[in-house]
C-alpha positions as CSV (number, residue, x, y, z in Angstrom):
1,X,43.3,30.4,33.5
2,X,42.2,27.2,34.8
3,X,45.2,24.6,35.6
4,X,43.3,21.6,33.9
5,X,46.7,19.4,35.4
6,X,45.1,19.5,39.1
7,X,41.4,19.0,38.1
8,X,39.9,15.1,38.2
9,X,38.8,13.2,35.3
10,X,35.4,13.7,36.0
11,X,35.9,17.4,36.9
12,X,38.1,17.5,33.9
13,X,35.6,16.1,31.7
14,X,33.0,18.8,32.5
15,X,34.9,21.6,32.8
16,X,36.1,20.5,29.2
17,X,32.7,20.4,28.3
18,X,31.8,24.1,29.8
19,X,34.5,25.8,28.1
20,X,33.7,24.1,24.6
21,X,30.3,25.6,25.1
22,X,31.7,29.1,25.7
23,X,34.2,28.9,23.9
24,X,32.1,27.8,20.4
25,X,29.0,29.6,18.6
26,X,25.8,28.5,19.0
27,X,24.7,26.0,16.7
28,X,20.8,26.1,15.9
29,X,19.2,22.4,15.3
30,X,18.1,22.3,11.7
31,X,14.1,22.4,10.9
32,X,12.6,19.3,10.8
33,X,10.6,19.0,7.0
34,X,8.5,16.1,6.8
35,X,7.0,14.7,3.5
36,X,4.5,12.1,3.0
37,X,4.3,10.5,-0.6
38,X,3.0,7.0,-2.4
39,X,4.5,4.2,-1.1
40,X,6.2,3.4,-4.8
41,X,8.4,7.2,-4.6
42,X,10.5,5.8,-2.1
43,X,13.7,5.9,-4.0
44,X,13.2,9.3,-5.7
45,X,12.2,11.1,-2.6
46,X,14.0,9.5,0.1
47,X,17.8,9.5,-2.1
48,X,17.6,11.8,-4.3
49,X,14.9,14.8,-4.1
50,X,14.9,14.7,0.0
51,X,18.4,14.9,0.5
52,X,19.1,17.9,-2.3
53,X,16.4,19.6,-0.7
54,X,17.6,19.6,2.9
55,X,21.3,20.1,2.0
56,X,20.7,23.4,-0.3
57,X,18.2,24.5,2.6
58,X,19.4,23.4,6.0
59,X,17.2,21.3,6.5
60,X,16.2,17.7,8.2
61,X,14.5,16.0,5.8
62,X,11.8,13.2,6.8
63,X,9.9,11.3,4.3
64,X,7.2,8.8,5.0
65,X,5.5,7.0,1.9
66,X,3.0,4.3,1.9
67,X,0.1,3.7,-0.1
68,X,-1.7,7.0,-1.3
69,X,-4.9,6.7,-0.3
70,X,-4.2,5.4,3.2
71,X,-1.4,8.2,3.6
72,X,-4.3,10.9,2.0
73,X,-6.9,8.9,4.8
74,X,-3.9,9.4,7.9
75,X,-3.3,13.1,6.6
76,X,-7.2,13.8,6.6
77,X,-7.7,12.7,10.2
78,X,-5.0,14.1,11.1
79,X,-3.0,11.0,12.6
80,X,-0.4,12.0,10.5
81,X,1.0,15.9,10.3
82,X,3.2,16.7,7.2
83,X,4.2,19.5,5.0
84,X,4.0,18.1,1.2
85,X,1.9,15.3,0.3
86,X,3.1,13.8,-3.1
87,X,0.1,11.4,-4.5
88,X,-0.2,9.2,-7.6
89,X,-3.5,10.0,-9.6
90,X,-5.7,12.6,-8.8
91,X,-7.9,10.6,-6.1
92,X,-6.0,11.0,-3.0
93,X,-5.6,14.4,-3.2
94,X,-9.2,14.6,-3.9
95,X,-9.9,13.1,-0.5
96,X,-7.3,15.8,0.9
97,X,-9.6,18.8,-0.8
98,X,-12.4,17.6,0.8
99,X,-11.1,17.3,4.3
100,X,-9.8,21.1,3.7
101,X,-6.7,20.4,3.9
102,X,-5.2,21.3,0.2
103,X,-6.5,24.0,-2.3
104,X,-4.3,23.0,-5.3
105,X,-2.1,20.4,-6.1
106,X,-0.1,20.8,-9.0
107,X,1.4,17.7,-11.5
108,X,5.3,16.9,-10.9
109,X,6.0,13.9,-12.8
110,X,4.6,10.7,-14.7
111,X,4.8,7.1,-15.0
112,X,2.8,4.2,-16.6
113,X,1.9,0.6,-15.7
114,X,4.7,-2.2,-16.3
115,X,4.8,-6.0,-14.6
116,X,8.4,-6.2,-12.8
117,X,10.0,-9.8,-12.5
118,X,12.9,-11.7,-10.5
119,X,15.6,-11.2,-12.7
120,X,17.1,-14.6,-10.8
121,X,13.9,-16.2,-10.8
122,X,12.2,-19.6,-12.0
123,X,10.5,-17.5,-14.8
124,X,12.7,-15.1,-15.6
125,X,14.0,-17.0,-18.5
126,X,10.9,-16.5,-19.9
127,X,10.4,-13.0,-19.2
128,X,13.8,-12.2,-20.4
129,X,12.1,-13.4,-23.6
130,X,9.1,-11.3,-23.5
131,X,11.3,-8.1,-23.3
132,X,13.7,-8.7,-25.6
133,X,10.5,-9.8,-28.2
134,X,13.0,-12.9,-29.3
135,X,10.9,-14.7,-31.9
136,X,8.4,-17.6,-30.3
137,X,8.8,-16.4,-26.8
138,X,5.1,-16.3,-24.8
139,X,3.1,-13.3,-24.5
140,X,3.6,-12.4,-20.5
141,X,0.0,-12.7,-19.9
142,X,0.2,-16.2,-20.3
143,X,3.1,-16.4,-18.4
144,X,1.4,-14.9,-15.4
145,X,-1.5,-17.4,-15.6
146,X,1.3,-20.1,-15.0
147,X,-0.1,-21.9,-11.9
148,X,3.0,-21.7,-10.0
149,X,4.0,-18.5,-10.4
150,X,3.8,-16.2,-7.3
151,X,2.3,-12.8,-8.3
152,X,2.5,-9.7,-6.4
153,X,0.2,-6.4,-6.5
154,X,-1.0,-3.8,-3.5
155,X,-4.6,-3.5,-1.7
156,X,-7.1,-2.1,-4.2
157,X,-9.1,-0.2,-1.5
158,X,-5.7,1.8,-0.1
159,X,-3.3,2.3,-2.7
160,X,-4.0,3.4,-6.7
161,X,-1.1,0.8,-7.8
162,X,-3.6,-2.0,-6.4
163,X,-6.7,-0.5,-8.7
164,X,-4.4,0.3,-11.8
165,X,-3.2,-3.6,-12.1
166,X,-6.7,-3.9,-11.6
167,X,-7.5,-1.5,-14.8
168,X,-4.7,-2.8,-16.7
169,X,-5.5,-6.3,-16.6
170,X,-9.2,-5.5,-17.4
171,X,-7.8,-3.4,-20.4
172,X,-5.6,-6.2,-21.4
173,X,-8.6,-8.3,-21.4
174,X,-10.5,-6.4,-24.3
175,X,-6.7,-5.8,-25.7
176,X,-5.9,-9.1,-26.4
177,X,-9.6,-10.2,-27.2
178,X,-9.1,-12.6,-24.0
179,X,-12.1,-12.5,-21.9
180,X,-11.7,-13.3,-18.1
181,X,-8.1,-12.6,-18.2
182,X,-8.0,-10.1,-15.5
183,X,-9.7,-12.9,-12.7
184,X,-7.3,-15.6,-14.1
185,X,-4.1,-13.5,-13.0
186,X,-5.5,-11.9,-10.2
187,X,-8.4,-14.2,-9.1
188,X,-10.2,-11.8,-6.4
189,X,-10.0,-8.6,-5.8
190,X,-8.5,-8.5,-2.8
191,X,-7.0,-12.1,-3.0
192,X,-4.7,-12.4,-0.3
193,X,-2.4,-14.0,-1.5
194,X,-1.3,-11.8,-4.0
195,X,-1.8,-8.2,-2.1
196,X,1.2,-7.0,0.5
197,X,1.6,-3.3,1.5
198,X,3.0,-1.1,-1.3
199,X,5.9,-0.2,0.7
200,X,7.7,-3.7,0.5
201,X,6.2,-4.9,-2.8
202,X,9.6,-4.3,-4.8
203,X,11.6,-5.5,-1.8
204,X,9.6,-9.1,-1.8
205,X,10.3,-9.2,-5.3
206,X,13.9,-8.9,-5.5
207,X,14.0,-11.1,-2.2
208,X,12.2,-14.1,-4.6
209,X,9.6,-14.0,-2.6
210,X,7.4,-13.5,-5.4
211,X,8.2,-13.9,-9.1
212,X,6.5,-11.0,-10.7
213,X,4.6,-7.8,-9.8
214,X,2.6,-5.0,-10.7
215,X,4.5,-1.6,-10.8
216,X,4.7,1.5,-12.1
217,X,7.9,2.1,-14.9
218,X,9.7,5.0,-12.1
219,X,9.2,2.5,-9.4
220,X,10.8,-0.4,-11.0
221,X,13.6,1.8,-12.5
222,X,14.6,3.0,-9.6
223,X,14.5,-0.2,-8.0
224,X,17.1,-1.4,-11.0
225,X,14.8,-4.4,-11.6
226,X,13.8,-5.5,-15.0
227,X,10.2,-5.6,-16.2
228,X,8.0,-6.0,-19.2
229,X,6.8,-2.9,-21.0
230,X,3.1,-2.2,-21.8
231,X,0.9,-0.8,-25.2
232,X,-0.3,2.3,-24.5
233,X,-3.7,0.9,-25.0
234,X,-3.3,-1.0,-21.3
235,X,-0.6,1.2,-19.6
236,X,-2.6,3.9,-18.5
237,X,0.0,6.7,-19.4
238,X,-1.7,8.4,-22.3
239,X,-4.4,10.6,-21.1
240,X,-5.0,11.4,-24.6
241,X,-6.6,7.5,-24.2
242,X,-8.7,8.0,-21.1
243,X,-12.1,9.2,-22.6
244,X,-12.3,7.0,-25.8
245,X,-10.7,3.8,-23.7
246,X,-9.4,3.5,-20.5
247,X,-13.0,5.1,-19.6
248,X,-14.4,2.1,-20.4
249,X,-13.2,-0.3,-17.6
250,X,-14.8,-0.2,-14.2
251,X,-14.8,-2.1,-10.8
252,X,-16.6,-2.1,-7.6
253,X,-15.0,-2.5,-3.9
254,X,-15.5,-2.1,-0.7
255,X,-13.7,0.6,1.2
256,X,-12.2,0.5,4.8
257,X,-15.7,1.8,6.2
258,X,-17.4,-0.5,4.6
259,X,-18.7,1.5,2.0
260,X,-18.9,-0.1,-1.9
261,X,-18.0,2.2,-4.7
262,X,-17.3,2.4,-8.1
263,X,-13.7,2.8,-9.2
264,X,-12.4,4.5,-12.3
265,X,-9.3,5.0,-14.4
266,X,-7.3,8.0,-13.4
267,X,-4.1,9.5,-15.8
268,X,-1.0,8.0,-13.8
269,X,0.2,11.8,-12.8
270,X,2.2,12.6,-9.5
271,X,0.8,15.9,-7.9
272,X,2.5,17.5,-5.4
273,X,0.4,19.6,-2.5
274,X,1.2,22.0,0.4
275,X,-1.1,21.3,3.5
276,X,-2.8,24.0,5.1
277,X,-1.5,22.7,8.4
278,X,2.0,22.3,7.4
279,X,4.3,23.2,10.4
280,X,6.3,24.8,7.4
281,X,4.4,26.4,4.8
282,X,7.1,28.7,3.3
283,X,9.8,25.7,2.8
284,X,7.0,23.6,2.1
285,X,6.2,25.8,-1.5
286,X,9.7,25.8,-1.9
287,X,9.9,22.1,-1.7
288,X,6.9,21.8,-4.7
289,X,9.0,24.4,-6.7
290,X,12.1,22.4,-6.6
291,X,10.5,19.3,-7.3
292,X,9.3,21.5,-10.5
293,X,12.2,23.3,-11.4
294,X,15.0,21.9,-13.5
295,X,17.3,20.4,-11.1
296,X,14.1,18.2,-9.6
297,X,12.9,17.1,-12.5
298,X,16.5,16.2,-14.0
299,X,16.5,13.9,-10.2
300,X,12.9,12.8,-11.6
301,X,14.5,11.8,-15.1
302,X,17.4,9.9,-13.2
303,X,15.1,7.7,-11.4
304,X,13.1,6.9,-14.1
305,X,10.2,9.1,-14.1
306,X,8.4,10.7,-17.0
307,X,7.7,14.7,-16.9
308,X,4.4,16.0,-16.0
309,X,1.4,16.0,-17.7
310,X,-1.9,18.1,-17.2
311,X,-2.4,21.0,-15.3
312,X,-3.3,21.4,-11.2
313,X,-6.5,20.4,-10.0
């Protein structure tokens, strides 16, 4: 038996120390489970799906959003390593399958284009308006073409929440019977100064660094911010819609490699996919399940997300 009385303070701090070790069981660090998602699931994945994940499992959860394509670009070269990759639309995974890095990805959840607003703004009187359809109050496209007004959306060529504003305004456009409405809101593009990273988007708006926003409904919801509901006709959540009309809007942009394509409407679905070179494969199809299961999609509901629509691709 040691006689701690004669021992040091540093000596007694150490040998403290050594017996605690013997003395105690060993404790195994938890696995480290990293998901990468778009930018907008922050909320959802990070507070609520993450967490119940890693606590009913063991688990250190690490998620890492940002906008899909550029996360599906980072997986696909491998810059990035990750177990799940959760993607908005059916595009990023695309560019996942062709790298050989997913087989199937399979639909989790659903949202649909809204425009989100300062609720302590210069315009939010006016907004306040829109959403509450009080009689003689302006229809928000007009309000957006304000001169003034600071409007936020992300980068077209990285993230599908940049195209869909895109789409939606272009839909509005034929809509409303308002030609050129889509270049007087957005003016370019890629007009800098209405494009920031996907990531902060919601955060700048709720700063008052901007006054309005493109977002998607689960976004915005989660955020607790208000915003201005869509028609169907412009939202791009019926898919029932997409042959017949979404279909029917198209623009062209230049990629990151300097390549000019042709963009298209896609249904606003979240799929969910296992990498092949997921450090953990076996938790990483359990993660995909939960998101699936009841208890994920009741955390889906919470935050404001619709349920799934379509089959896997």
């Amino acid at each position: 038996m040691f006689d701690l009385k004669i021992l040091n303070p540093i000596r007694l701090a150490g040998t403290v120390v050594v017996l605690f070790a013997l003395s105690s069981p060993v404790v195994h660090a938890a696995e480290d489970f990293r998901v990468t998602y778009a930018g907008s699931m922050g909320v959802v994945m990070d507070k609520a799906l993450g967490p119940a994940f890693a606590k009913a499992n063991q688990v250190n959860y690490q998620g890492q959003g940002q906008g899909a394509y550029g996360m599906a670009n980072l997986l696909a070269s491998k810059k990035v390593v990750a177990d799940v990759f959760v993607s908005i639309t059916p595009g990023p995974i695309a560019v996942l399958q062709k790298a050989g890095l997913v087989d199937k990805a399979v639909p989790v959840a659903s949202t649909s284009m809204v425009i989100a607003y300062n609720p302590k703004g210069k315009y939010a009187g006016a907004f306040n308006a829109i959403r509450d359809h009080r009689p003689g109050a302006q229809p928000w496209w007009q309000v957006l073409q304000t001169p003034s007004l600071r409007f936020g959306r992300t980068d077209p060529a990285t993230d599908p929440q940049g195209q869909n504003i895109i789409f939606t305004m272009m839909l509005a456009s034929r809509y409303y019977q308002q030609p050129g409405l889509a270049e007087k809101i957005l003016g370019e593009t890629q007009n800098p100064q209405q494009v920031f990273a996907e990531g902060g988007l919601l955060t700048r708006l709720e700063a008052g660094q901007i006054d309005a926003s493109s977002g998607y409904e689960s976004a915005t919801r989660s955020a607790h911010l208000p915003y201005i509901t869509l028609p169907d006709e412009i939202n791009l959540s019926n898919p029932d819609m997409d042959a017949d009309w979404y279909s029917k809007v198209s623009f062209d942009i230049t990629d990151a490699k300097g390549q000019k394509k042709t963009l298209h409407t896609q249904p606003l679905v979240f799929y969910a996919a296992v990498l092949k070179n997921a450090p953990h494969p076996e938790l990483a199809q359990k993660f995909v399940q939960f998101m699936q299961s009841k208890a994920g999609q009741a955390l889906f509901e919470k935050n404001g997300y619709g349920a799934p629509k379509g089959g896997a691709m």
